[in-house]
Backbone as CSV, one residue per row, in Angstrom:
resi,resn,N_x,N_y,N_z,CA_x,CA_y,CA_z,C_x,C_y,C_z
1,UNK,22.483,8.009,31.273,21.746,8.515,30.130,22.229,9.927,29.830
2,UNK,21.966,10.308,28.578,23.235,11.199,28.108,21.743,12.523,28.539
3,UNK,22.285,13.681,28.308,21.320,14.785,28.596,20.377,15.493,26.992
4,UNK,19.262,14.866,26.881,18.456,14.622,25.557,18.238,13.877,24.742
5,UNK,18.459,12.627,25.374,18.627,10.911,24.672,17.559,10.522,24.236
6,UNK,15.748,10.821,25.624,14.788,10.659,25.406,13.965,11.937,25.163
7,UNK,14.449,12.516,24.420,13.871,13.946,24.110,12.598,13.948,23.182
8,UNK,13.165,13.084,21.999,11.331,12.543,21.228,10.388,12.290,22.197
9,UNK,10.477,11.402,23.283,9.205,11.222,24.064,8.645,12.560,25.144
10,UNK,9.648,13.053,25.506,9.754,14.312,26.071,8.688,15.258,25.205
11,UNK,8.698,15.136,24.106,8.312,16.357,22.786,6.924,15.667,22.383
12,UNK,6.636,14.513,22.881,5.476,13.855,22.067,4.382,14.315,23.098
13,UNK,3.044,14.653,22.664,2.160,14.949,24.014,1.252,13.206,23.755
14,UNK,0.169,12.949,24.505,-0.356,12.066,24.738,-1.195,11.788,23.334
15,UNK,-1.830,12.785,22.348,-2.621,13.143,21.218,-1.420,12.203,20.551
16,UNK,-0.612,12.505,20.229,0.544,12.370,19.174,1.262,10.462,19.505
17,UNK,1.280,10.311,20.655,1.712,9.010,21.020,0.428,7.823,20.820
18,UNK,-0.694,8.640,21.052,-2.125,8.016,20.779,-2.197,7.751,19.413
19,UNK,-1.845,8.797,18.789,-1.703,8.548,17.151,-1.163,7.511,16.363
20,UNK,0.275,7.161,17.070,1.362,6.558,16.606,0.605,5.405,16.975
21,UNK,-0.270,4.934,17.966,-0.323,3.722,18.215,-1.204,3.549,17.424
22,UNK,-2.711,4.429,17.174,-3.513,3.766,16.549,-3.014,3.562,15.099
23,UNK,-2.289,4.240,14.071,-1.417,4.221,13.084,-1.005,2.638,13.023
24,UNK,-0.378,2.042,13.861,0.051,0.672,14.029,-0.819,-0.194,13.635
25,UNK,-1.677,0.390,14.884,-2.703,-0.854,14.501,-3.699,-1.262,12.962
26,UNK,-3.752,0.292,12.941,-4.700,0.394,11.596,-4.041,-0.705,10.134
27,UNK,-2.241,-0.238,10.383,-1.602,-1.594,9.276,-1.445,-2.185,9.862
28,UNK,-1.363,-3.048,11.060,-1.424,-4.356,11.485,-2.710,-4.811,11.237
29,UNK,-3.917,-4.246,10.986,-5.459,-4.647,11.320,-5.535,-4.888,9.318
30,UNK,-4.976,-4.269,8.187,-4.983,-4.524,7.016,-4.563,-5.876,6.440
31,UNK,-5.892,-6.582,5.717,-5.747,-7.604,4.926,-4.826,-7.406,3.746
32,UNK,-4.286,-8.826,3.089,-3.472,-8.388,1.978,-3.326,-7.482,1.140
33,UNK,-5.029,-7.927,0.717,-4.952,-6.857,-0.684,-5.427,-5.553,-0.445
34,UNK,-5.367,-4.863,0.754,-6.132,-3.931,0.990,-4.699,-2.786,1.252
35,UNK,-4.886,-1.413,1.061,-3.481,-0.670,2.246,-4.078,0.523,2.320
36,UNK,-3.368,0.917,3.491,-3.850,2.414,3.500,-3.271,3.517,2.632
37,UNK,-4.638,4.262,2.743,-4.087,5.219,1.634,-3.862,6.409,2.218
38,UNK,-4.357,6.703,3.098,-4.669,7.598,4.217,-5.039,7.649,5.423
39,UNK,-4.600,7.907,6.943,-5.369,8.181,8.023,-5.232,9.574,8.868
40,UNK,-6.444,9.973,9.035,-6.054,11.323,9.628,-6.758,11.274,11.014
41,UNK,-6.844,11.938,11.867,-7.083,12.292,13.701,-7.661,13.711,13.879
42,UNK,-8.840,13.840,13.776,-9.649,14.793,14.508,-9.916,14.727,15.323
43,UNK,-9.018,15.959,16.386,-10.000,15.742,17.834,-10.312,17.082,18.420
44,UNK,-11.376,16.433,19.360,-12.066,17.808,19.974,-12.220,17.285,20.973
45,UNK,-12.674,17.919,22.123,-12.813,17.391,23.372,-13.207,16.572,23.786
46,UNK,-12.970,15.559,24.407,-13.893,14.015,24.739,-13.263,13.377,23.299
47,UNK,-13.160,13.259,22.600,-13.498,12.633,21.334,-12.323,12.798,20.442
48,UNK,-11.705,11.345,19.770,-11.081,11.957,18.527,-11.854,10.906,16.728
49,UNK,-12.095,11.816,16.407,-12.306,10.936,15.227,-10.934,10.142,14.240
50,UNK,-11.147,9.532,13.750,-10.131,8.480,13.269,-10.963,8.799,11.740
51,UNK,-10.418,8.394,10.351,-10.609,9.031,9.458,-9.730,8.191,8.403
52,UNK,-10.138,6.883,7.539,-9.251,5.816,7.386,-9.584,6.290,5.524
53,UNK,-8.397,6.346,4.588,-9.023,6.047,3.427,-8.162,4.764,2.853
54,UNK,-9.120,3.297,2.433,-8.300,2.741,2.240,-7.991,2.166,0.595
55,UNK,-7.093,1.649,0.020,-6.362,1.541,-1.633,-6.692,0.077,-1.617
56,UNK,-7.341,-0.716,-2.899,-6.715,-2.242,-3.331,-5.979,-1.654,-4.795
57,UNK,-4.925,-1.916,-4.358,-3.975,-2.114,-5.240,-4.387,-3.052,-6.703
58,UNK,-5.059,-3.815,-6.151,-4.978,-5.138,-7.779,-6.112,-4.380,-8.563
59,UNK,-7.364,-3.397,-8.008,-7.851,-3.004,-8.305,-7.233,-1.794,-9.600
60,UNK,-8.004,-1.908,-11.011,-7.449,-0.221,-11.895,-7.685,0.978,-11.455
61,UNK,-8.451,1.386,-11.157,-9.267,2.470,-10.420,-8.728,2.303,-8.405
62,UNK,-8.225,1.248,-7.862,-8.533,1.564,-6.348,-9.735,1.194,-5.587
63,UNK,-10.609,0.502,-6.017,-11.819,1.030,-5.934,-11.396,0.171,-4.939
64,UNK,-12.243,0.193,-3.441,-12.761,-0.712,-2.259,-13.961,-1.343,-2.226
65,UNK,-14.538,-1.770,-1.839,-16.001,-2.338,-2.263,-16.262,-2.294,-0.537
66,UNK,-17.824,-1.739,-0.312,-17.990,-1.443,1.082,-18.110,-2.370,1.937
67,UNK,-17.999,-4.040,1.434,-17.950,-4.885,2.333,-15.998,-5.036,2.955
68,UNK,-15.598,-4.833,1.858,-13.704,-4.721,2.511,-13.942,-3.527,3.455
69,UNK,-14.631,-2.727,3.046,-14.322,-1.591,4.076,-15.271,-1.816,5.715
70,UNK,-16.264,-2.744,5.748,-16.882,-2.731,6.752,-16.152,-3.973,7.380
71,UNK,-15.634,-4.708,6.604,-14.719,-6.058,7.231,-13.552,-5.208,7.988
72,UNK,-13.016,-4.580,7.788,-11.753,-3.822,8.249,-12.354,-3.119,8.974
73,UNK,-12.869,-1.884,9.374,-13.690,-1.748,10.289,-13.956,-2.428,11.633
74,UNK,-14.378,-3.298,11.244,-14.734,-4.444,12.729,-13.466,-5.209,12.606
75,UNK,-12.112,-5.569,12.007,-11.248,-5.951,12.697,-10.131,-4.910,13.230
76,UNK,-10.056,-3.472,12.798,-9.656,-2.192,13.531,-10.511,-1.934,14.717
77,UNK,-11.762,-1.988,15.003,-12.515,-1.684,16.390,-11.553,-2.737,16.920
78,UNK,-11.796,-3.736,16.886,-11.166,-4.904,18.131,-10.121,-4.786,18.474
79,UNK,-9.082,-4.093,17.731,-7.756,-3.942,17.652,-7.574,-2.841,18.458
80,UNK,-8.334,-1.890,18.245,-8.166,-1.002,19.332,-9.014,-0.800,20.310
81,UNK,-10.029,-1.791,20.668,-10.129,-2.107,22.035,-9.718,-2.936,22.920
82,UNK,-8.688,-3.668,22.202,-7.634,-4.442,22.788,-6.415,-3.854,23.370
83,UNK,-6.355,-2.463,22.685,-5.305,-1.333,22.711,-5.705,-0.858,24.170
84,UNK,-6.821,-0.418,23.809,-7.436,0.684,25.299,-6.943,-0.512,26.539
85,UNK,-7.563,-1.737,26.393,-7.450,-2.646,27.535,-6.241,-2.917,27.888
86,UNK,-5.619,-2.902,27.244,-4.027,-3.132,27.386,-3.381,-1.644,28.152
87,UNK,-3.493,-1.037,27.543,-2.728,0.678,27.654,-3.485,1.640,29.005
88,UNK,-4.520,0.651,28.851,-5.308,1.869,29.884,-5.818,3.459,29.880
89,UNK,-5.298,3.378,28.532,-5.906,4.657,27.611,-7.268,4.756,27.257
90,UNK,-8.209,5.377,26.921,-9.745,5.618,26.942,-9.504,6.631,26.077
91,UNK,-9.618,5.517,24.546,-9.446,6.625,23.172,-10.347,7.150,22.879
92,UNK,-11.687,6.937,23.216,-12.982,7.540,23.344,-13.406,8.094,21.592
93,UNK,-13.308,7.247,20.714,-13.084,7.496,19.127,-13.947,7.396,18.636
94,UNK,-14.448,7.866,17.518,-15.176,7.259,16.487,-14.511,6.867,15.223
95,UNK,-14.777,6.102,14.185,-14.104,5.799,13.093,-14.948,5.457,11.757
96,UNK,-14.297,6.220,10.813,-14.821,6.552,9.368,-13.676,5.360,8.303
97,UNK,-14.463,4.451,7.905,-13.177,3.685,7.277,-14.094,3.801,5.591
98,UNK,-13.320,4.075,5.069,-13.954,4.751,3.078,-12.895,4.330,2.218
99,UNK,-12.769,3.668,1.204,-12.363,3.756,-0.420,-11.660,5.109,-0.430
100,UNK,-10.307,5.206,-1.134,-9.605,6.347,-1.666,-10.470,7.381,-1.978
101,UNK,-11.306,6.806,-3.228,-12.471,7.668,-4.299,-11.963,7.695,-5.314
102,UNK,-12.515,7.792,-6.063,-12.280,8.201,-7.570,-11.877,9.075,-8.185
103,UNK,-11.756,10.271,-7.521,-11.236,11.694,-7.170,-9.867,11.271,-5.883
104,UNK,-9.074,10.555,-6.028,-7.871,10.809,-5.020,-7.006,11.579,-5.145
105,UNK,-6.574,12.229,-3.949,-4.988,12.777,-4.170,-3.979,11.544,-4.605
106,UNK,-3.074,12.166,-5.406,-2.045,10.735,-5.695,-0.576,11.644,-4.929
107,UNK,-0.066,10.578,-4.064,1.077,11.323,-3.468,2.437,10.819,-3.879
108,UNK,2.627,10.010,-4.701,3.954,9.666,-5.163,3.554,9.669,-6.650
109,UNK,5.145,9.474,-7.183,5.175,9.274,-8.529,4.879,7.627,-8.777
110,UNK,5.037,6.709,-8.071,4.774,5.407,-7.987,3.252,5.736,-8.154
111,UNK,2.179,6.294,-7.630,0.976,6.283,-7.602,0.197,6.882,-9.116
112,UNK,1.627,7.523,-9.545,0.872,8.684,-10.928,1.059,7.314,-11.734
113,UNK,2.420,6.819,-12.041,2.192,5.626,-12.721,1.067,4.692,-12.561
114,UNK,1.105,4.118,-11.745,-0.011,3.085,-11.487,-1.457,3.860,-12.095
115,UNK,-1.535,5.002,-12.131,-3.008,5.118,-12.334,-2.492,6.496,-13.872
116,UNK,-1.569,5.778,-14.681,-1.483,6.558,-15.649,-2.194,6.438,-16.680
117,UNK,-3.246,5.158,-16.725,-4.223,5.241,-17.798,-5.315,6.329,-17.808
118,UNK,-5.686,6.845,-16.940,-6.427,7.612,-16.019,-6.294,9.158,-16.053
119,UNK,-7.139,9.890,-16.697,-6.888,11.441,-16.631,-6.946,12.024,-15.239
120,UNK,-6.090,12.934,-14.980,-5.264,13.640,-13.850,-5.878,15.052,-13.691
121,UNK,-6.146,15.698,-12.587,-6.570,16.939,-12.176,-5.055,17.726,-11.607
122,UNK,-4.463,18.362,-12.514,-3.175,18.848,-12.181,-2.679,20.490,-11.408
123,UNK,-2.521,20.788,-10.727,-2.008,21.430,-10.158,-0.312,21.795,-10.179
124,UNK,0.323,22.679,-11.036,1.501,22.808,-11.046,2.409,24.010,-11.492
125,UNK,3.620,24.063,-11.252,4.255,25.058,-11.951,5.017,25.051,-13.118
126,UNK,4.695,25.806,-14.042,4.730,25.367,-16.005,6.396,26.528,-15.627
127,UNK,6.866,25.819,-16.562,8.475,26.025,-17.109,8.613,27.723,-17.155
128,UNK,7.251,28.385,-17.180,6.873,30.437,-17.058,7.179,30.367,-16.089
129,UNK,7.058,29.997,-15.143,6.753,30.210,-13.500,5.404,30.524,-13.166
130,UNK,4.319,30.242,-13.593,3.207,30.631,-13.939,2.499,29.012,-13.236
131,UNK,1.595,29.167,-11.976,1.054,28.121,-11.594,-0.244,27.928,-12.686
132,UNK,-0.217,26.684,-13.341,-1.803,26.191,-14.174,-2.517,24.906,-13.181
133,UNK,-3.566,24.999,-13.563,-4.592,24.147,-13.094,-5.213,23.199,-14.541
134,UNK,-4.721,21.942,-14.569,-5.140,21.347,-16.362,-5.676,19.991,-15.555
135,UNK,-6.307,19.251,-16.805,-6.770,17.727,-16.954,-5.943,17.257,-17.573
136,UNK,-5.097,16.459,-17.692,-4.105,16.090,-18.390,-4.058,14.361,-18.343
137,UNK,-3.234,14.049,-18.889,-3.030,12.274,-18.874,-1.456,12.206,-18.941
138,UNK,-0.931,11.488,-18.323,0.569,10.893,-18.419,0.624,10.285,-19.403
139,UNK,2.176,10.630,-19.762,2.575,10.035,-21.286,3.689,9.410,-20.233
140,UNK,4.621,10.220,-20.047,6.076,9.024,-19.393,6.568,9.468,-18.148
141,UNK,7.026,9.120,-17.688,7.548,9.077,-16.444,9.327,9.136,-16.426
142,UNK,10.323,10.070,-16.370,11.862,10.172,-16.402,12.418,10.282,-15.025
143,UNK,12.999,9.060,-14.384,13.271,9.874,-12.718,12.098,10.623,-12.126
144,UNK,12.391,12.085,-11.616,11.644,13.020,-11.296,10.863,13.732,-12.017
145,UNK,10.854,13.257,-13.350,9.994,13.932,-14.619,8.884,12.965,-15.085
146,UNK,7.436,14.496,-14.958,6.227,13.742,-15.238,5.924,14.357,-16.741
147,UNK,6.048,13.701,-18.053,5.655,14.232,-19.279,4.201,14.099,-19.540
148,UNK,3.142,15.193,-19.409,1.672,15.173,-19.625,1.052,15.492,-20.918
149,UNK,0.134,15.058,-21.335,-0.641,15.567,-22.350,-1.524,16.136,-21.989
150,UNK,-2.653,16.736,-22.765,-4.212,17.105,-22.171,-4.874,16.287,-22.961
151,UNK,-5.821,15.588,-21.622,-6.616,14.692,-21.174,-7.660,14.934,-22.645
152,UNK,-8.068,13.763,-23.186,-9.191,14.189,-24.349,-10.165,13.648,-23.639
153,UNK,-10.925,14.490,-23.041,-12.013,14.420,-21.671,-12.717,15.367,-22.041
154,UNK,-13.880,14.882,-21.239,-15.543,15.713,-21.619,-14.947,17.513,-21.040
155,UNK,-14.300,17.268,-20.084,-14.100,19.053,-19.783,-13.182,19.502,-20.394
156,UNK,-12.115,19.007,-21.238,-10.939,19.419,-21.621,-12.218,19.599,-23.307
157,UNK,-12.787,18.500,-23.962,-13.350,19.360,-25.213,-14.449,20.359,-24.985
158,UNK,-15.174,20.690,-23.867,-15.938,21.883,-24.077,-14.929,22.944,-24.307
159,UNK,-13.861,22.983,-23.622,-12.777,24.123,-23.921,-12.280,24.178,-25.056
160,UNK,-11.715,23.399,-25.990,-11.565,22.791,-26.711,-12.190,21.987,-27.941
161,UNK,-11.329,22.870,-29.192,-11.835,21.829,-30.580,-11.366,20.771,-31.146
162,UNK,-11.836,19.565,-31.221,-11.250,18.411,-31.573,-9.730,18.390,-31.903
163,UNK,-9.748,19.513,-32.542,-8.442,19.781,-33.762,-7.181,20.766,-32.705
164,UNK,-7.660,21.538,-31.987,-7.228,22.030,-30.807,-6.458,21.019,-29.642
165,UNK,-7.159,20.424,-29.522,-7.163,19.405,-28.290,-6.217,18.196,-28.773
166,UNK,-6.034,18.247,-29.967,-4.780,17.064,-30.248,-3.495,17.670,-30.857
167,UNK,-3.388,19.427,-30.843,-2.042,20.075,-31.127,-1.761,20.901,-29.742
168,UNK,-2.213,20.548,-28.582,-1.741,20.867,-27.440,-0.212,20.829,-27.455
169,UNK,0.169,21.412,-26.318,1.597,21.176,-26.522,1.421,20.294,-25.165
170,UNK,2.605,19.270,-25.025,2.877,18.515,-23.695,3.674,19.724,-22.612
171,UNK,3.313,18.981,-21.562,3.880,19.633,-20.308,4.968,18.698,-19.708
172,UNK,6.067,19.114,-19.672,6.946,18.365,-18.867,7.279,19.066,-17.425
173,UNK,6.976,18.137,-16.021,7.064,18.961,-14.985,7.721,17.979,-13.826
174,UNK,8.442,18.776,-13.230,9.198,18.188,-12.246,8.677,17.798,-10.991
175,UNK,8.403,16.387,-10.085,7.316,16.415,-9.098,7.482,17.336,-8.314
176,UNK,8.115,17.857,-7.745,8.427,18.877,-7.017,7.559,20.309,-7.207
177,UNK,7.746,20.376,-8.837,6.476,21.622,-9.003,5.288,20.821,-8.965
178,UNK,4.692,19.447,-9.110,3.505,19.623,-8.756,3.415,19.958,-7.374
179,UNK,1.774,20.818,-7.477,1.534,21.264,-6.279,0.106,20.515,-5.763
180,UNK,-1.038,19.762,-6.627,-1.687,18.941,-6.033,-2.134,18.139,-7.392
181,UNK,-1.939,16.919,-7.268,-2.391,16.061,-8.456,-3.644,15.034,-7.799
182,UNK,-4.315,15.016,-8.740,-5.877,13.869,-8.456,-5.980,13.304,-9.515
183,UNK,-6.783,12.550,-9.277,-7.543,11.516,-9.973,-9.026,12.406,-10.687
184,UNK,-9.494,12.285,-11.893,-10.248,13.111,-12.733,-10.979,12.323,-13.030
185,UNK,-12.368,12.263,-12.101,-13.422,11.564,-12.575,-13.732,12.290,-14.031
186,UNK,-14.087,11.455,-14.769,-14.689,12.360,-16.492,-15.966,11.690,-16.120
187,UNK,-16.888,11.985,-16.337,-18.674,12.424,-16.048,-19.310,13.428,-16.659
């Protein structure tokens, strides 16, 4: 064996290899139409929390309905107490399994599309160099280019006069300058 061959495992502590496994299981434990959208690992002593957000795709919105989410749930517990029994590990966990929300981060441009009917909570850097914070809606999508409008939404017209709000100028922005994009509940 050469000298740093197994150096990833070397570098991984027990938290981090614990991770990777429950990670596995969590998409091995996902029904078709269901995926993850997110999992994150809080831990504190004794304890790590597990922290699941999950996507239906066929869904417009994402939405989960809390029986997918409590079905998944109880086939992720089993999965990873099949883990512990096997591994001999004592993950000692709790687990939060939830719907994206309606308010999601969207982390790809695959995701801005899919939910481009949908006004956007934008975070980015405008062609000034000048970071803005807008409601906006996708018009097109070029490669790495997101072309936006502003959103004709209940918060975009209090700011805004009818007549205002439809001579906006578009924003064209490169994903790279966005810096956090969501999903814009209008309410």
């Amino acid at each position: 064996m050469k000298s740093g061959e197994c150096r990833f495992f070397f570098d991984m502590n027990i938290a981090e290899i614990t991770e990777q496994k429950v990670t596995e299981c969590a998409k091995a434990a996902l029904p078709p139409e269901l995926a993850l959208h997110k999992i994150a690992f809080f831990h504190t002593k004794g304890n790590t929390r597990i922290v699941i957000d999950l996507d239906k795709e066929s869904d417009p919105h994402g939405s989960v309905n809390i029986r997918d989410c409590e079905t998944y749930a109880r086939a992720l517990r089993d999965a990873l107490d099949e883990m512990e029994k096997a591994s001999g590990i004592n993950l000692n966990y709790s687990l939060e399994v939830a719907s994206a929300g309606a308010e999601r981060e969207l982390k790809s441009l695959a995701e801005v599309k899919r939910f481009s009917a949908l006004p956007v909570n934008v975070t980015f850097v405008a062609e000034t160099g000048k970071t803005l914070s807008e409601i906006l809606k996708t018009e097109q999508i070029e490669g790495e280019y997101v072309t936006f409008n502003v959103a004709d939404c209940k918060a975009n017209r209090k700011k805004y006069t009818p007549k205002k709000l439809k001579s906006l100028p578009t924003h064209r922005v490169a994903w790279h300058d966005i810096k956090k994009i969501r999903l814009h509940l209008d309410v």
